[in-house]
C-alpha positions in Angstrom: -74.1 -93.0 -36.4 -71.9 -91.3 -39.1 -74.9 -88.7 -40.2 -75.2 -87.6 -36.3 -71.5 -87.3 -36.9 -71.8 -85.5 -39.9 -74.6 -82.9 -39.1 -72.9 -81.3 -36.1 -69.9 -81.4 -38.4 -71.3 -79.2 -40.9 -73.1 -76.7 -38.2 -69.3 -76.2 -36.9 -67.9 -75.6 -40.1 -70.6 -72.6 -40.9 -69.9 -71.7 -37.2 -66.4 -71.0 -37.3 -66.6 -69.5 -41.2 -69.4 -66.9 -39.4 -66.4 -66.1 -36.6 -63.7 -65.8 -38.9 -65.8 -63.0 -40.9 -66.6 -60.9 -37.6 -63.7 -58.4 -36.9 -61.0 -60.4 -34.0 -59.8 -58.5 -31.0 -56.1 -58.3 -31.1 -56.3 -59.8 -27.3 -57.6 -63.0 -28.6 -56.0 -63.4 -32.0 -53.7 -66.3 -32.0 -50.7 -64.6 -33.5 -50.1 -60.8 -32.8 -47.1 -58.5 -32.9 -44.7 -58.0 -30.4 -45.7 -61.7 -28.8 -42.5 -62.8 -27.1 -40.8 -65.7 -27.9 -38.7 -68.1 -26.2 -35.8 -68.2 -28.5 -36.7 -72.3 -29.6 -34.4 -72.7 -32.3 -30.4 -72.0 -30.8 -28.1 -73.0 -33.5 -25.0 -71.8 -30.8 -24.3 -72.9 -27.7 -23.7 -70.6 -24.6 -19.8 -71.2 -25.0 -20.4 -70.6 -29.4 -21.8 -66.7 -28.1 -19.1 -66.4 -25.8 -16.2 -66.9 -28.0 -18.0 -65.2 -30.8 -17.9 -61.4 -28.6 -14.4 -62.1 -27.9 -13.5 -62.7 -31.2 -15.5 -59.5 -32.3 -13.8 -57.5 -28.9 -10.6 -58.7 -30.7 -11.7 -57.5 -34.3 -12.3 -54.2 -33.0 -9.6 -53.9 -30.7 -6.4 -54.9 -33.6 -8.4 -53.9 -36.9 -11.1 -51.5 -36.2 -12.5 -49.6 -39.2 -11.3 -47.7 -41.9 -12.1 -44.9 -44.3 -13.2 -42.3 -41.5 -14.7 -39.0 -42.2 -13.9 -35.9 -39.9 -16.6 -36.1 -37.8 -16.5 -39.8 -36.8 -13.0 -39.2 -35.8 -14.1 -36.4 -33.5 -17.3 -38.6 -32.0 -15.1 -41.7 -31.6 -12.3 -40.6 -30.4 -14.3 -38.1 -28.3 -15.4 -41.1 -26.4 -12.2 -43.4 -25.9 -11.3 -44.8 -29.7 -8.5 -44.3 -30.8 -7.2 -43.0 -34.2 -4.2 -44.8 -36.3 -1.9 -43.5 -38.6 -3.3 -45.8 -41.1 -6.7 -43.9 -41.0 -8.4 -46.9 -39.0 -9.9 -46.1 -35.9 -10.4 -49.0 -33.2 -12.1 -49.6 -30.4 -10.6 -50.8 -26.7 -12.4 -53.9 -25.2 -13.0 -52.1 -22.0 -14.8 -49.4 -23.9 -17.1 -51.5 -25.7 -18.0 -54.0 -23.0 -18.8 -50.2 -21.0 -20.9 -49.1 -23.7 -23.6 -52.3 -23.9 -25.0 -52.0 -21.4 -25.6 -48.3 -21.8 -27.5 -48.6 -24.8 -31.3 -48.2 -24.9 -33.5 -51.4 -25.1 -36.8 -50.2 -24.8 -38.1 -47.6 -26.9 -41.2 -47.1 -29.4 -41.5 -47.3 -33.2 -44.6 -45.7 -33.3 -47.5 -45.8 -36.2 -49.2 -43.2 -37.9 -51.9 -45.1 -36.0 -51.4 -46.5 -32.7 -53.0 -49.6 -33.4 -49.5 -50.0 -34.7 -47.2 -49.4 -32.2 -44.0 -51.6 -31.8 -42.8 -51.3 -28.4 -39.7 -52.4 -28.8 -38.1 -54.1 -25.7 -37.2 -57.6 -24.3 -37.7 -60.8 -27.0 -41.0 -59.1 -28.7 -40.9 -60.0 -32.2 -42.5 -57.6 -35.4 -42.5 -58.7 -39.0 -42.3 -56.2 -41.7 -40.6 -55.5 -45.3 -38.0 -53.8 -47.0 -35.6 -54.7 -50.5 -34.8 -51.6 -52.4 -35.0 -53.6 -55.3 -35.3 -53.0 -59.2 -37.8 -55.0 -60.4 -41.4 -55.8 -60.6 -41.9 -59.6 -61.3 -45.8 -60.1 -63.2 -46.4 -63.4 -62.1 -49.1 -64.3 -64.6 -46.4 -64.2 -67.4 -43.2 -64.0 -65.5 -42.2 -60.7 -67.3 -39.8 -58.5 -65.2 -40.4 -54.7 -65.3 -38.3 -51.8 -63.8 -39.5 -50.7 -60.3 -41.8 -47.2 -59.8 -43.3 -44.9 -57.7 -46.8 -45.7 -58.4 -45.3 -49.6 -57.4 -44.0 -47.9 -54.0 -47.4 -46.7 -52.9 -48.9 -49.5 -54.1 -46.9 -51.7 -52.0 -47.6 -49.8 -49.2 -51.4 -49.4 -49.6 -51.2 -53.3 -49.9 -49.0 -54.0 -46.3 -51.2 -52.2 -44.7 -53.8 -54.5 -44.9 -52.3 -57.4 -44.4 -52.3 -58.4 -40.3 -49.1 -60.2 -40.2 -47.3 -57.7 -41.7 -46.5 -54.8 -38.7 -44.4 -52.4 -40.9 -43.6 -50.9 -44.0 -40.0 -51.0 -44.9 -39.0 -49.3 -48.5 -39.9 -52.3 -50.9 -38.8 -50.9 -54.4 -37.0 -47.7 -55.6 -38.4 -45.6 -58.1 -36.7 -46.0 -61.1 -37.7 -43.0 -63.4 -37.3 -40.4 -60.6 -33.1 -40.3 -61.3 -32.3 -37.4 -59.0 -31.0 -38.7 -56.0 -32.6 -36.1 -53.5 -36.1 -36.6 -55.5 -35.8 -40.1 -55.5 -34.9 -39.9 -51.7 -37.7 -37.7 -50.6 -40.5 -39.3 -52.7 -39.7 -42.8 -51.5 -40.4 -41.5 -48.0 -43.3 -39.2 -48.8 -45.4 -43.0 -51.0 -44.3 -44.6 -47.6 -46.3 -42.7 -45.7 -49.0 -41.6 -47.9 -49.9 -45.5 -48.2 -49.6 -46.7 -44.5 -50.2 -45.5 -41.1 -47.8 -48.5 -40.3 -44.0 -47.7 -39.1 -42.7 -46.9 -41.8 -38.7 -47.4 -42.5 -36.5 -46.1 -45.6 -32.9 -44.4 -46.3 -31.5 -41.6 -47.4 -28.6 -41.2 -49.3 -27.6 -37.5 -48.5 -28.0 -35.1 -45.9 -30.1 -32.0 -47.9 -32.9 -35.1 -48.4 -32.8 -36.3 -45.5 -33.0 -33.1 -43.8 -36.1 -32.0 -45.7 -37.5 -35.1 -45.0 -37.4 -34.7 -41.2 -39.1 -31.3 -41.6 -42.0 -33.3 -43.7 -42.2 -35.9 -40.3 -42.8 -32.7 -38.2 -45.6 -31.0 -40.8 -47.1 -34.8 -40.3 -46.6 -34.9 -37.0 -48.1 -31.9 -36.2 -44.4 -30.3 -34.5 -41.4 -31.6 -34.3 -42.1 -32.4 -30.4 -44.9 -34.4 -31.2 -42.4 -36.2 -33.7 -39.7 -37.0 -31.0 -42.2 -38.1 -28.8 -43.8 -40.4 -31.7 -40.9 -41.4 -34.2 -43.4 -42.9 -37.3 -39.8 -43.6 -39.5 -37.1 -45.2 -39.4 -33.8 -44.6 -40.8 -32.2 -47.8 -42.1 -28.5 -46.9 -42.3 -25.8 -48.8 -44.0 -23.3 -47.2 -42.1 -20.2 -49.5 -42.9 -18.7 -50.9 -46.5 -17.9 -54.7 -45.6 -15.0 -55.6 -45.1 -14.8 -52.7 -41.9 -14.6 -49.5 -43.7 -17.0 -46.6 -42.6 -19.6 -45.8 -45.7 -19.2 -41.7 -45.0 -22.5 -40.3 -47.0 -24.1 -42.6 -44.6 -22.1 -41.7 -41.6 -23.3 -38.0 -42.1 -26.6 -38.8 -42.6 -26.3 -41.2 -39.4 -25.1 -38.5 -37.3 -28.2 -35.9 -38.4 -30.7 -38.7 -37.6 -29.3 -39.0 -34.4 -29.4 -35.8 -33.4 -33.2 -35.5 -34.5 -34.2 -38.7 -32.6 -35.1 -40.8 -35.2 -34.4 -44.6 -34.3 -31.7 -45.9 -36.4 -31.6 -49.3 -37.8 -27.3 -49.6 -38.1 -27.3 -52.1 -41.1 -24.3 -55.1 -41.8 -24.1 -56.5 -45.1 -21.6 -58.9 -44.8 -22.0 -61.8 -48.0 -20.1 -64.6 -46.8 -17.8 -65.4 -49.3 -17.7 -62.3 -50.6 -17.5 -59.0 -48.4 -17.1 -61.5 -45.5 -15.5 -64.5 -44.1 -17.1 -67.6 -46.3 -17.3 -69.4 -42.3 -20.3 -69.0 -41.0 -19.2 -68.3 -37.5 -16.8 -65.8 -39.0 -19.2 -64.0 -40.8 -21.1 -63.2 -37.4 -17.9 -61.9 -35.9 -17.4 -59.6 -38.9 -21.4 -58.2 -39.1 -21.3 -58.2 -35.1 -18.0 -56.1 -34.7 -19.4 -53.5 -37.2 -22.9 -53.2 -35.4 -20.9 -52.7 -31.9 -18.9 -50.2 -33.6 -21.9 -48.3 -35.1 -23.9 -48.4 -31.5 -20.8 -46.5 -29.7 -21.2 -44.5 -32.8 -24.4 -43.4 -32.5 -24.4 -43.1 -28.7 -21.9 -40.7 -29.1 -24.0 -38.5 -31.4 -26.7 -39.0 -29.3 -26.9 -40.9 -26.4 -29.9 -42.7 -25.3 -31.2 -42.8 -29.3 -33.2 -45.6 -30.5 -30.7 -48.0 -32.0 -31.2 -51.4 -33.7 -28.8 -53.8 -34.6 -29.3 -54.7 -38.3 -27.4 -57.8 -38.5 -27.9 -58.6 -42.7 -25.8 -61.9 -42.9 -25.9 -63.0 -47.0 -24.7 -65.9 -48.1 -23.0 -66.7 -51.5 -23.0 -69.7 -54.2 -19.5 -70.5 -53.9 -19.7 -72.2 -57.1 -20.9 -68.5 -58.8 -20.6 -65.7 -56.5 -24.1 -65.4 -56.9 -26.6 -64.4 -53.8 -28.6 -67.2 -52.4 -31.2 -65.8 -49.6 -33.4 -68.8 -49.0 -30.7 -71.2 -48.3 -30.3 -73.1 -45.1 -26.9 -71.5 -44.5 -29.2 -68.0 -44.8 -31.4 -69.0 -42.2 -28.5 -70.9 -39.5 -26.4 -67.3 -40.4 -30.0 -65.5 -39.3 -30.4 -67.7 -36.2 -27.1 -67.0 -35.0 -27.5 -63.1 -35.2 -31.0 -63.5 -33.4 -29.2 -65.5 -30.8 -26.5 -63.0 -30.5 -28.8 -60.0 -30.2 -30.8 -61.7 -27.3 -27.1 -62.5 -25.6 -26.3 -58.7 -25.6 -30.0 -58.1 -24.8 -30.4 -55.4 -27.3 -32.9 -54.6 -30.0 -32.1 -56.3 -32.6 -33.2 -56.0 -37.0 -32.6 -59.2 -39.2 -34.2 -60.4 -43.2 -35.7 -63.4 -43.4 -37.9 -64.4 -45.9 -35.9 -63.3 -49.1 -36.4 -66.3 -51.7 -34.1 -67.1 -54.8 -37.4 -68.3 -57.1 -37.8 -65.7 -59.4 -41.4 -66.2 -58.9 -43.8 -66.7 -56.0 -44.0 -70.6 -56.8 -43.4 -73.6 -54.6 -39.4 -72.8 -54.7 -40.1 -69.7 -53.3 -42.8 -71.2 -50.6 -40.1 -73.6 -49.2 -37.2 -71.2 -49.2 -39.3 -68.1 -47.4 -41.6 -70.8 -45.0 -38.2 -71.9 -43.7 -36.3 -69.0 -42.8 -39.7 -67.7 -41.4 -39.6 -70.3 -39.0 -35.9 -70.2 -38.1 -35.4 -66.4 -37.3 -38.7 -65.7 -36.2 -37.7 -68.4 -33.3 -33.8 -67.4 -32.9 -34.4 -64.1 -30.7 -34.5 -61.2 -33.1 -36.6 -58.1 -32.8 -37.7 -56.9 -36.5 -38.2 -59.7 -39.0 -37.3 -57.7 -42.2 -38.1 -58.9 -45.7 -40.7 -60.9 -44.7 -43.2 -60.5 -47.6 -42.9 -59.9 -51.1 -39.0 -60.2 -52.3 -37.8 -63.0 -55.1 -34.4 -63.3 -57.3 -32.2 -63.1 -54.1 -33.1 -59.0 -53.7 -33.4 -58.6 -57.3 -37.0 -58.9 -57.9 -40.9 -58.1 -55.9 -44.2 -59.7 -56.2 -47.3 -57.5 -54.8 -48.8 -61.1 -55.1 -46.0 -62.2 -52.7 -46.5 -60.5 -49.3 -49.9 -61.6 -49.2 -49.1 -64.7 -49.9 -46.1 -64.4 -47.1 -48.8 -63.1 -44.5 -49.7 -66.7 -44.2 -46.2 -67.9 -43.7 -45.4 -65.4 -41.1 -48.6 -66.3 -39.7 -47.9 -69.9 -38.9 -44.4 -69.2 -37.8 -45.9 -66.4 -35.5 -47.9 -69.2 -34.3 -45.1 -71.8 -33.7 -43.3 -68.4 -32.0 -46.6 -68.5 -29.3 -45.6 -72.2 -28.7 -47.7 -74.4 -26.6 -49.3 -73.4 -23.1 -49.7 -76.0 -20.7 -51.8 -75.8 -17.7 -55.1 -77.8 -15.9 -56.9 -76.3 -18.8 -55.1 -76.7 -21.3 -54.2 -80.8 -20.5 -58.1 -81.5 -20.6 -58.2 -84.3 -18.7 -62.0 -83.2 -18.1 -62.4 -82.7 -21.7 -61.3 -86.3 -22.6 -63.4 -87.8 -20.2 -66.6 -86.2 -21.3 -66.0 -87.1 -25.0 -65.5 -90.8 -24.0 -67.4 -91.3 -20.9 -71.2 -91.1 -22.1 -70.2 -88.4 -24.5 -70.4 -88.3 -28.6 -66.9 -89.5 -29.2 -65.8 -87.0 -30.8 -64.8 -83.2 -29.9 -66.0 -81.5 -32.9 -69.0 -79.6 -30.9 -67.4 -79.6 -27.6 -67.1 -75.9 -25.6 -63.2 -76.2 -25.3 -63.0 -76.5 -29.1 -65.4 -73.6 -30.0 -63.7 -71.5 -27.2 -59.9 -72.4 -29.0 -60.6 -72.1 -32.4 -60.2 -68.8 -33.2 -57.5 -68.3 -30.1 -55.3 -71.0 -30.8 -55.4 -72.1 -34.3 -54.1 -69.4 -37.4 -55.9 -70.1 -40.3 -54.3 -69.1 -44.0 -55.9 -66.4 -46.4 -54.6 -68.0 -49.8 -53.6 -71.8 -48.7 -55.8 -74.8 -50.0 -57.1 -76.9 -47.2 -60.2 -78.0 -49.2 -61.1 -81.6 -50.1 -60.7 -81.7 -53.6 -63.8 -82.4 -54.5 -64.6 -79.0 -53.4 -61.4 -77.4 -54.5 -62.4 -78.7 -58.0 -66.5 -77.4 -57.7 -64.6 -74.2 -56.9 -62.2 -73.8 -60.2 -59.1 -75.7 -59.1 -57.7 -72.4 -57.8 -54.0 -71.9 -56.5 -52.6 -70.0 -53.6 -51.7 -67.9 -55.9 -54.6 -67.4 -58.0 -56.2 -66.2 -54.8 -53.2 -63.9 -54.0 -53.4 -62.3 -57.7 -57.3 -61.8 -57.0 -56.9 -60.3 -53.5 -54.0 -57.9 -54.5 -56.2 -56.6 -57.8 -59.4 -56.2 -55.1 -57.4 -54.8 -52.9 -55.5 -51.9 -54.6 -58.7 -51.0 -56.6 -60.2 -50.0 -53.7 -57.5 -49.5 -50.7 -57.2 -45.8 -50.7 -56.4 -44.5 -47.3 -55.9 -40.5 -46.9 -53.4 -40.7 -44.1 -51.7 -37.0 -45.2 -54.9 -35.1 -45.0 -55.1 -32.6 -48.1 -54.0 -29.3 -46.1 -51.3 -30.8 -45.4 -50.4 -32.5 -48.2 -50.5 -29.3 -50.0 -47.9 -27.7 -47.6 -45.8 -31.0 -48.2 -46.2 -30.8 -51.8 -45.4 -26.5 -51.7 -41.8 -27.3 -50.4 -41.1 -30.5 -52.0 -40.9 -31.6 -55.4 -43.7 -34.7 -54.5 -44.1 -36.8 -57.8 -46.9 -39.2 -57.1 -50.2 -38.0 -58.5 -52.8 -36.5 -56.2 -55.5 -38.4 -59.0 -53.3 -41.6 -58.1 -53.9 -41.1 -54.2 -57.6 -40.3 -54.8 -58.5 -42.0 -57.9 -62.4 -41.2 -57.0 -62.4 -37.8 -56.7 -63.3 -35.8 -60.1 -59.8 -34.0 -60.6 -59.5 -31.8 -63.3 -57.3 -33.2 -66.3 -53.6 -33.4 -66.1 -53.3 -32.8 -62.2 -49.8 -32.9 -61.0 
């Protein structure tokens, strides 16, 4: 009896390894962006949101925001706020309540390729990266290494092959390029050269930003084609917690408005720190700077793509120090999620930031768990999903592929469970027990689900060990440091087509290597 067991057991094994190797429809894939989810994980009640906006109204109403440059005052006050003689400008509750439901909820954040779309709208959920960090961890020997170029594209070519991962946010900064402008304009010009995902990054100054715009259009073909197709994002930290407007960022706020690029409006209150160590405080802090910053931009230019980047941080309040993977990080997370869905607006928010310093079982439990927690809360954009350790500080190219699994089973517990006659399998049972083989390891409904209803990991260990130990006694992470070496030795995509990366590279002062980009090709010796 067990070897009749046993042989169909083995068939179905080699059956669904054949499936898994043949290329998936994104129709039947079990986890996919832009699923929507059903907000399963509410750390606030209905009453908690509700006093939560009044308490924000009330922030912006008797404090408002300091620091304001010329032109804010004239947008802002152009529209109803009013100007104090303390230099703080506020905002009436009438005004604000007027403006949310003005704002636009349903736009696109296209790809290079429109396999990648986001259509943002409603409770449909993307994952993606971002960090702007320093350093590149080596997780063989745990040496840390300052951040380059080369590491930016590299990062990029490596997202976009990884399916649960549906955008390229800036990972790393390059460190040896110290002009700001270059640093700027490179960072965006890697971005793109290594995806044809969305692609989001800042600028810290107009003249960079400017001439990056005009690169979108030579990409984009005109700068029609551009508006109609937006491929970046600006991430903008428009604010300096506590309430103070950040103005290099306000200027370049207001030129990305006016060329249509969608705006990710970023709050980085640290509770304890640059905001209210109570949780619930903290919210009202972040939330009354994002509301600010959407009247902001609308009165630039209204109807533009805006997101709310609510970047809740929590500190040690024993050190100071940053501690992302915390449960406090991922209830602060929930809440914005919550908060975003209660306004009904297109909403931005990290998860997945771990305090490890490595990609080790510290940083497995810290990421797997906020995962989980904000993919299910109600935000939008999952930001820093892959790749970040040391609370910011750090990246592991060994990490995001290692993450794509994570995201990939809290995608699936995003899906939830569907219930219907089908689905019950009352028919099912009683074929298996009724004169059947007992078992449901060969029946149709399990062949039909498997590759539909159950995510299966890249890099996690699910073997017996027996076979784990015929097979070396391999980590998740040795697998991850062998897929990332495959992967960028032979990932070379040529999404800026040489004409017009020669154009690009006549106007700009582009420092990443054509020989890099095409390491194939038989360039002559020293190309720039």
């Amino acid at each position: 009896m067990l070897d009749q067991i046993a042989k169909p057991r083995r068939g179905g094994r080699d059956a669904r390894r054949l499936l898994r190797s043949l290329p998936q429809a994104d129709e039947t894939k079990p986890v996919r962006g832009g699923m929507e989810h059903a907000q399963q994980f509410r750390p606030l009640s209905e009453q908690d949101m509700v006093r939560i906006h009044r308490a924000a109204l009330d922030v912006l109403e008797t404090v408002g925001i300091g620091d304001c440059i010329p032109s804010t005052i004239e947008y802002l006050t152009g529209v109803g706020c009013v100007l104090h003689d303390n230099g703080r400008i506020t905002f009436p509750r009438a005004l604000v309540e007027d403006y949310i439901p003005r704002i636009n909820r349903d736009f696109l954040l296209a790809g290079r390729d429109p396999r990648h779309d986001m259509h943002m709208q409603g409770s449909r959920l993307y994952c993606g990266t971002a960090g702007a960090t320093v350093s590149m961890v080596n997780p063989r020997t745990g040496a840390y290494r300052g951040t380059t170029l080369n590491d930016l594209y590299d990062c990029a070519r490596l997202v976009d092959t990884l399916d649960n991962i549906h955008f390229f946010q800036r990972t790393v900064v390059p460190r040896e390029i110290e002009d700001f402008y270059e640093m700027d304009v490179n960072t965006c010009y890697a971005s793109l050269a290594g995806t044809s995902k969305h692609v989001g990054t800042s600028w810290g100054g107009v003249r960079q930003l400017e001439d990056s715009i005009e690169m979108m259009h030579m990409l984009a073909g005109s700068e029609a084609r551009w508006r109609e197709r937006p491929f970046v994002s600006m991430s903008c930290c428009f604010t300096v917690s506590p309430l103070k407007w950040a103005p290099d960022s306000c200027q370049c706020l207001e030129v990305g408005a006016r060329a249509g690029m969608p705006i990710m409006l970023v709050s980085l209150g640290q509770a304890g720190a640059t905001g209210p160590a109570s949780l619930a405080g903290n919210v009202v802090m972040i939330l009354a700077e994002l509301l600010a910053g959407m009247i902001y931009v609308d009165a630039v230019a209204p109807g533009n793509p805006v997101i709310l980047g609510f970047w809740p941080f929590v500190s040690d309040l024993r050190t100071g120090a940053m501690c992302c993977g915390s449960g406090e990080q991922a209830l602060l997370t929930a809440a914005c999620g919550q908060m975003s869905r209660h306004y009904g607006l297109i909403s931005g928010i990290p998860a997945g930031i771990a305090d490890s310093k490595m990609p080790d079982a510290q940083s497995g439990y810290e990421k797997g768990l906020n995962h989980v927690v904000t993919a299910n809360s109600g935000a939008n954009l999952m930001y820093e999903a892959g790749g970040m350790v040391a609370s910011l500080m750090g990246f592991s190219l060994e990490s995001p592929a290692m993450d794509n699994d994570s995201v990939g089973a809290a995608l699936r517990v995003v899906r939830g469970i569907e219930v219907n006659d089908d689905t019950l399998s009352v028919d099912v049972i009683r074929e298996v027990c009724v004169g059947g083989p007992g078992h449901f390891l060969a029946h149709s409904q399990t062949m039909n689900l498997m590759e539909r209803d159950y995510v299966y990991p890249q890099f996690a260990d699910r073997m017996s060990p027996g076979e784990w130990k015929e097979k070396g006694n391999g980590t998740a992470l040795d697998r991850a440091i062998d897929h990332v070496d495959a992967t960028l030795a032979q990932h070379y995509p040529e999404y800026i087509t040489r004409e017009i990366d020669e154009q690009i590279r006549a106007k700009l002062p582009v420092r990443l290597r054509k020989d890099r980009m095409r390491p194939n090709l038989d360039w002559p010796r020293n190309w720039p």
